[in-house]
PALOMI-907754 format. One line per 3 residues: number of its first residue (from 0); for each residue x, y, z of C-alpha. Coordinates in pm, 1 decimal, padded with zeros to 6 digits. Layout:
# residues N
NUM) X,Y,Z; ...
This chain:
# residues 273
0) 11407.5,09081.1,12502.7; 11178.9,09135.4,12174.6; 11279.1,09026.0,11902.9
3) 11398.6,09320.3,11623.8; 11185.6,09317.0,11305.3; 11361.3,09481.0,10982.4
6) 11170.4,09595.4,10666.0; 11368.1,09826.2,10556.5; 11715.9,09818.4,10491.5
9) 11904.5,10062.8,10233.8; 11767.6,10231.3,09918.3; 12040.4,10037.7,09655.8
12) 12099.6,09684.2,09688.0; 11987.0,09342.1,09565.8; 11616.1,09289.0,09456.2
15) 11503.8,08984.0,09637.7; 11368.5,08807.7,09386.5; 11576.8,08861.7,09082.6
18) 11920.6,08944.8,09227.4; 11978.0,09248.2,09038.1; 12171.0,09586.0,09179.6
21) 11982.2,09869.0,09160.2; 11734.9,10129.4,09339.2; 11523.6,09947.6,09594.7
24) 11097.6,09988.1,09626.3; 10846.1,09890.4,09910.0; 10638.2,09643.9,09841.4
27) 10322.7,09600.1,10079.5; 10253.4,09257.4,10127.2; 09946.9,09155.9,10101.6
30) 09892.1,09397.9,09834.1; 09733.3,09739.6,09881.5; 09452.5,09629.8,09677.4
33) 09333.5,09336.7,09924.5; 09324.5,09507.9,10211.7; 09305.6,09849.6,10352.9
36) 09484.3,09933.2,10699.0; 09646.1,10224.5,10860.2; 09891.7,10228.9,11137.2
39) 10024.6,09869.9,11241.7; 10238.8,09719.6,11537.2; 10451.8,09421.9,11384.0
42) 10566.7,09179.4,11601.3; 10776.1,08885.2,11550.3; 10566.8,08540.9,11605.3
45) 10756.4,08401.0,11885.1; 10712.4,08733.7,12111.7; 10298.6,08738.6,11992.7
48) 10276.0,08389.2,12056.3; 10518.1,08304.2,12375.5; 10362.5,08250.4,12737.8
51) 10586.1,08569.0,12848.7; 10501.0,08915.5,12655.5; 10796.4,09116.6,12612.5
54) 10744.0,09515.4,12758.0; 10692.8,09586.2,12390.8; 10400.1,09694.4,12192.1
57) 10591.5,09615.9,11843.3; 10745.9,09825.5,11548.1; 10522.2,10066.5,11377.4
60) 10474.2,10070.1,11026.8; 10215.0,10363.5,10826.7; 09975.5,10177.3,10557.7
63) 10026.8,09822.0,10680.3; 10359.8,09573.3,10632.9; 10604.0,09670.4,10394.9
66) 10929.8,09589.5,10255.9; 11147.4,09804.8,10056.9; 11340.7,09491.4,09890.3
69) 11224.7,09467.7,09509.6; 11361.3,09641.9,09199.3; 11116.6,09855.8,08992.6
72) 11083.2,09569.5,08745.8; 10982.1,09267.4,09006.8; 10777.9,09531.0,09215.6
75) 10592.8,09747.3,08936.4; 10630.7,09576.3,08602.8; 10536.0,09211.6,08707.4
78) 10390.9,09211.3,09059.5; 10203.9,09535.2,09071.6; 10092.0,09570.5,08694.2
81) 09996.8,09171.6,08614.0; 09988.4,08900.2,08901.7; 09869.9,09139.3,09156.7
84) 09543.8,09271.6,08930.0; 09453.2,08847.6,08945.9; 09544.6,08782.6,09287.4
87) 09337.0,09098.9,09439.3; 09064.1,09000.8,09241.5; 09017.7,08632.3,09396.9
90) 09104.1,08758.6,09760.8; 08856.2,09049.0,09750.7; 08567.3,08841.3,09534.3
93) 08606.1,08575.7,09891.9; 08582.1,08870.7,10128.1; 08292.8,08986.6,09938.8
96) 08139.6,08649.0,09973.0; 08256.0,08665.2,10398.4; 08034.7,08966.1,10440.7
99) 07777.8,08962.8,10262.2; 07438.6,08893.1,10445.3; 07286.0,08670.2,10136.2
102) 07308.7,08247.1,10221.9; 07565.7,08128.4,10049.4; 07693.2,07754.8,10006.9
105) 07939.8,07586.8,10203.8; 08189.6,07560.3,09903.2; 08178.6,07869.3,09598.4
108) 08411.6,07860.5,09295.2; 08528.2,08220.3,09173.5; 08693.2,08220.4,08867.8
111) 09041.6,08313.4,08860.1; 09382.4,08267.7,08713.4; 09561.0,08030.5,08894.7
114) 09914.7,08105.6,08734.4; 09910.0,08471.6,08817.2; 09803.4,08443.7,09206.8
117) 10029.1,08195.6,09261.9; 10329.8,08397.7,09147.8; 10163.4,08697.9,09319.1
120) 10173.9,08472.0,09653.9; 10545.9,08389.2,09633.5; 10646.4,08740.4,09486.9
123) 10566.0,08867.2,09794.4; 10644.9,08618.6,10010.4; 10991.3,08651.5,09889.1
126) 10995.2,09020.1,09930.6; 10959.7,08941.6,10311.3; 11319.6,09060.0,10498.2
129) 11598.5,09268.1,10419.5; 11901.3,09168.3,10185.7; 11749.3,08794.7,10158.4
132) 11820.6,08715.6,09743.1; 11964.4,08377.1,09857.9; 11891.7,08122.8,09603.9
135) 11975.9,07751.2,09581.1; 11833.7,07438.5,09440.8; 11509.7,07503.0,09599.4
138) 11505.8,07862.3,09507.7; 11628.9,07957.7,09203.1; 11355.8,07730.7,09054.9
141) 11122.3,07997.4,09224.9; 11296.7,08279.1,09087.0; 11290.4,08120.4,08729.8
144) 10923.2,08063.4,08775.3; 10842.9,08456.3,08830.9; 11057.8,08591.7,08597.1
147) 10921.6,08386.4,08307.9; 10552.5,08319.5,08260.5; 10554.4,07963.7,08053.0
150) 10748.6,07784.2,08305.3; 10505.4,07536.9,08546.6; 10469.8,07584.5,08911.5
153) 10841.1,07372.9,09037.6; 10704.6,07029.2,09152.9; 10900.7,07074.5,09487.1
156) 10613.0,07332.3,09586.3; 10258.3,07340.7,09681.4; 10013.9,07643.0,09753.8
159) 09752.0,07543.1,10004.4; 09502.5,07768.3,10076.9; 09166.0,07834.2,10332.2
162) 08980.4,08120.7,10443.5; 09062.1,08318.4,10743.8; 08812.7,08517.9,10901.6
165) 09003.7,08705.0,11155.3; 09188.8,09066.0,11205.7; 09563.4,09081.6,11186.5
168) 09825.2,08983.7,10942.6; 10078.0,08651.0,11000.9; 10394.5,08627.7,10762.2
171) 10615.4,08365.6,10790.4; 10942.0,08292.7,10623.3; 11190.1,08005.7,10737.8
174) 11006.4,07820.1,10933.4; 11026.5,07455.2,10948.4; 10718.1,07298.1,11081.6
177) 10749.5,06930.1,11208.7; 10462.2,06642.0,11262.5; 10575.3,06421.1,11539.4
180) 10369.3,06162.1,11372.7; 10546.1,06220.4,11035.9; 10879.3,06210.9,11205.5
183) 11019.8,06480.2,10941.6; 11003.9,06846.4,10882.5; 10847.6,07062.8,10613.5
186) 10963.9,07418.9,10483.8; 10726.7,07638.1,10535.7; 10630.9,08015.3,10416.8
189) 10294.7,08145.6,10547.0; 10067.1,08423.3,10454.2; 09757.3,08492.2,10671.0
192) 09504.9,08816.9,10645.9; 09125.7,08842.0,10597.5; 08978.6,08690.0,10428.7
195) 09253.2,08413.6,10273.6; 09552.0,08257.0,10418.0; 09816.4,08047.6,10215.8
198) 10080.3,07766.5,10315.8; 10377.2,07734.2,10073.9; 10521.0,07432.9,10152.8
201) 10892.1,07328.4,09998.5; 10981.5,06939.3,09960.7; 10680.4,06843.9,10139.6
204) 10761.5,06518.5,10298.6; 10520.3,06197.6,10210.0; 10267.6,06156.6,10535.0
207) 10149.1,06503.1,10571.4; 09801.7,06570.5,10495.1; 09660.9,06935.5,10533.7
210) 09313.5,06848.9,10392.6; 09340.8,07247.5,10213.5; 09271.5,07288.2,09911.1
213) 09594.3,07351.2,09686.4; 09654.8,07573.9,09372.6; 09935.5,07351.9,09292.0
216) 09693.9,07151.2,09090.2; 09717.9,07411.2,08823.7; 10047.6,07372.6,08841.8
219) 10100.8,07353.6,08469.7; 09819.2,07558.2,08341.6; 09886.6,07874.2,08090.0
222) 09933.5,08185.2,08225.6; 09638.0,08311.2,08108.6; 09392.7,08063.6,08184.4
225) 09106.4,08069.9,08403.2; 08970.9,07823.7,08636.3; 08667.8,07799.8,08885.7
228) 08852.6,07750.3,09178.1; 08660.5,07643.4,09480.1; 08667.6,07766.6,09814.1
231) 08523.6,07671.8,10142.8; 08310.7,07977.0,10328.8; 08419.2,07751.1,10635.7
234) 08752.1,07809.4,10785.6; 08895.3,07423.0,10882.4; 09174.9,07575.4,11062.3
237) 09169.7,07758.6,11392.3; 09294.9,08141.3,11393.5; 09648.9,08038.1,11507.4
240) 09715.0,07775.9,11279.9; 09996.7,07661.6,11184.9; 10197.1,07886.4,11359.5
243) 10115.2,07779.4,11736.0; 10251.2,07459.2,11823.9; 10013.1,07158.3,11931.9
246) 10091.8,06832.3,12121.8; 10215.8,06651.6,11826.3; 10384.0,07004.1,11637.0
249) 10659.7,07221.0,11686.8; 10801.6,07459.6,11465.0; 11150.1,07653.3,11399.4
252) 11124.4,07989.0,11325.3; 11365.7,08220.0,11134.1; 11392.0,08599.3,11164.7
255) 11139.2,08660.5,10894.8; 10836.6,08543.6,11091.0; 10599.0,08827.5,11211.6
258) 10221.2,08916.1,11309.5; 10096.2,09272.7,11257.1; 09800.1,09391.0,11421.9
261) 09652.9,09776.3,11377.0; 09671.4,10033.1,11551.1; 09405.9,10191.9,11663.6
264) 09381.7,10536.5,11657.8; 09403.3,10716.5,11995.6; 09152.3,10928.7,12104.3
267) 09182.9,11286.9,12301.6; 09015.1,11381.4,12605.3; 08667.7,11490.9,12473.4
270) 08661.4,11190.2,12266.7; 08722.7,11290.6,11952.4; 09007.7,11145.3,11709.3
């Protein structure tokens, strides 16, 4: 049996990031601005990924993933209207740099502000899932961190990032992701789509090594400032990574863990759309 996917869930309730009451918005993630797709078939990870494929072709959504989980305020005001203009900047100037035909080095920098896509990345990370403003010691740090703009990154997080040069869209909430050779799990949120994918890791254990480069290190820069921050043109990961086990990982997965793939659009009989 597939597994249910819910994005939407009623037009009042609690904004997932700040906890207030109030009308409800969709937020796309990742942001309307990075990436433009129509029709797609969400799926949660374990059906895309398990050895048996369930009899279903997954839930549609129009105009890519979206949530309607946010207040006005977390959505529009801060998300939409400030982190988002910084975070669709970086992701697009790296597709730019995927596509063009002009030889490029292995490693670019592309100026940016490290402060703003980071809270972009976990804005709408957090949107991910219906009715899910559950906070706690790990969490409410997070929330704290959105809401006001001189706080640093929380220590207990880092923001790993590579390219990904592949179609589809992975987003992954409560998932713990183990390393047999570590012996302990990490937290894990994911966000995967061309051209960028980023690994929020919570209380990351001491042993694991990604070898990604990590905005964390501007963990305690201004809001406003602006960094060259590098990027390799060479994905070190393969497509599926982390979210397919190996022979020395396994990983947990929650109800907030899906991969969206478009649609494509069917044709008639005389081949026309």
């Amino acid at each position: 049996m597939a597994l249910v996917i819910a994005t939407f869930g009623p037009s009042t309730g609690r904004c997932n990031i700040c906890g207030e009451s109030g009308a409800l918005t969709d937020d796309h993630t990742p942001p309307k601005g990075c990436i433009r797709v129509g029709q797609v078939a969400i799926q949660h990870i374990v059906d895309r990924l398990g050895a048996e494929k369930p009899n279903y072709k997954g839930r549609r959504s129009q105009n890519g993933v979206k949530y309607r989980t946010l207040c006005g305020r977390c959505n529009n005001t801060r998300l939409g209207a400030n982190f988002d203009l910084a975070f669709t900047d970086f992701v697009n100037a790296i597709g730019s740099c995927l596509q063009t035909s002009i030889a490029l080095p292995r490693t670019i920098s592309i100026k940016g502000k490290p402060q703003k896509i980071m809270r972009a990345v976990l804005g709408h990370m957090a949107a991910q899932g219906v009715d899910r403003y559950e906070k706690g010691d790990d969490t409410e740090p997070l929330r704290d961190y959105f809401l006001n703009d001189t706080l640093p990154l929380p220590d207990a997080i880092n923001i790993y990032y590579w390219v990904f040069p592949y179609k589809g869209q992975v987003l992954v909430r409560d998932c713990a992701l183990t390393d047999l050779t570590v012996g302990e799990s990490v937290f894990i949120w994911l966000m995967k789509f061309f051209p960028i994918a980023f690994l929020v890791t919570w209380c990351e254990p001491v042993g694991y090594r990604f070898g990604l480069q990590n905005l964390a290190q501007w963990r305690t820069s201004s809001i406003e400032d602006e960094v060259d921050i590098p990027v390799s043109l060479v994905s070190p990961m393969h497509q599926y990574w982390p979210e397919a086990p190996t022979n020395h990982t396994f990983l947990t997965y929650g109800a907030e863990a899906v991969f969206a793939d478009l649609v494509q659009p069917r044709m008639n009989g005389r081949g026309h759309r």
